[in-house]
N, C-alpha and C positions, 0 to 999 in steps of 0.2 A: 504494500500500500504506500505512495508516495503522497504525501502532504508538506507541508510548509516545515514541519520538523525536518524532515527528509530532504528539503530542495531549499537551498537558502536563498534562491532568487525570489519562490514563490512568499517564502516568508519577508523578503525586503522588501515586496510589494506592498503585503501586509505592512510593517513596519510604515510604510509612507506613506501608504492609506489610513493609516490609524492617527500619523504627527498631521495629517493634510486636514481628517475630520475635525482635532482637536485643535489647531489652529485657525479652521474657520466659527470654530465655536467663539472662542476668547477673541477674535477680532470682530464678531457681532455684539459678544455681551461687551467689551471695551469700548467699541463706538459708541454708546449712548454715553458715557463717563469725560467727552471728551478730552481722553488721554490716549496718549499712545499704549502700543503693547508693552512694550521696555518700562514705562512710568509706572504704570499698573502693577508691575510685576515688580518694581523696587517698593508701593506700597504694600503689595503684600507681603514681598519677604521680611519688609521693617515691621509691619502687622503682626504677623507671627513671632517677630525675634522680641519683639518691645523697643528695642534699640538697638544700636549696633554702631559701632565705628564705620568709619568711611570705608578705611583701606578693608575692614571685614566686609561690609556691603559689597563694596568690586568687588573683591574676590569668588563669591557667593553668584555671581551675575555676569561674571567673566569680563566686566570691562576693566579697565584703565581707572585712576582715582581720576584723572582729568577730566576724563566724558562722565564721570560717576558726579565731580562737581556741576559741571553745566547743567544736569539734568537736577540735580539737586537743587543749586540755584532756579530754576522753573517751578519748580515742584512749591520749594519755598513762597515764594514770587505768588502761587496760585492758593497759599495759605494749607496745602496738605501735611508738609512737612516742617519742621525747625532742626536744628544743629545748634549744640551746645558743646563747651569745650571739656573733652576729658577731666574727671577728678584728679585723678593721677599721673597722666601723660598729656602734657601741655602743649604736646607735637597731632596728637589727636581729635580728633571731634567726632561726639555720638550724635547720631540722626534716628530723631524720635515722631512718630503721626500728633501732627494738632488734635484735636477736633474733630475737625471736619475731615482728617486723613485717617482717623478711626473709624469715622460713620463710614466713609466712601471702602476703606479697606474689610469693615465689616458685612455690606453690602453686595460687595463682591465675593467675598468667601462664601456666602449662602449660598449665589451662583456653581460655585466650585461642588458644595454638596451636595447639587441638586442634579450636576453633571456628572458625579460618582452613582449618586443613589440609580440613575437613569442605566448609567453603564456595567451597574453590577447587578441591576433588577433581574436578570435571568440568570446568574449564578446563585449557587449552593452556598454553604456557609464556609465549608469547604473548598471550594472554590473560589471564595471570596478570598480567602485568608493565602489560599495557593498564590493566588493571583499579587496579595503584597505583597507577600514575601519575594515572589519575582520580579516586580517593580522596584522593591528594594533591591536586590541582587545588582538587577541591571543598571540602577541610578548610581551605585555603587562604584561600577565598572567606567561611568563615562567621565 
């Protein structure tokens, strides 16, 4: 029996049919937010972290501190974000959601669990948990 396990083109198919779905997912629920994808996605990883340092934020998002401050500076500018100067490292700055960067980063997470609840509604419980544990594996890997 030959399937996607078996044929890694048929699985890469998969694989970019799967990032192509998800991608036009979070580029329609983003559009209403008017924010880019990149902005969105640094409020949510600062959403989830509470705060975080600059150079932790790049890192975390693969840019540059440079493009990580431009966007920051915007972000700032649109009242989502602030930066405050490290406790104890005075070469640092934490980047924390205002307000209104918590509503907006909370609002979008619901999105997120309503895009999981949708994507695992036909798995097992079993399966479910198969399924993170290989999410993890492979997020792990990248």
């Amino acid at each position: 029996m030959s399937g996607p396990l078996n044929d890694p083109t048929a699985l890469a198919r998969q694989l970019v049919e799967f990032y192509e779905k998800i991608s036009s997912w979070e580029l329609e629920v983003v559009k209403s937010s008017g924010l880019s994808p990149a902005q969105m996605h640094t409020i949510e990883i600062i959403g989830h972290a509470g705060s975080l340092r600059m150079k932790e934020l790049a890192g975390m998002m693969g840019v540059t501190t440079g493009s990580l401050t431009v966007m920051a500076d915007r972000l700032a500018r649109m009242g989502l974000l602030e930066r405050h100067p490290h406790a104890s490292d005075r070469r640092s700055w934490l980047v924390t959601l205002t307000e209104s960067g918590q509503k907006l980063f909370a609002e979008h997470h619901q999105y997120h669990l309503q895009l999981t609840r949708e994507i695992t509604a036909g798995l097992s419980g079993e399966e479910e948990a198969l399924f993170g544990e290989l999410l993890a594996k492979i997020i792990a890997r990248l």
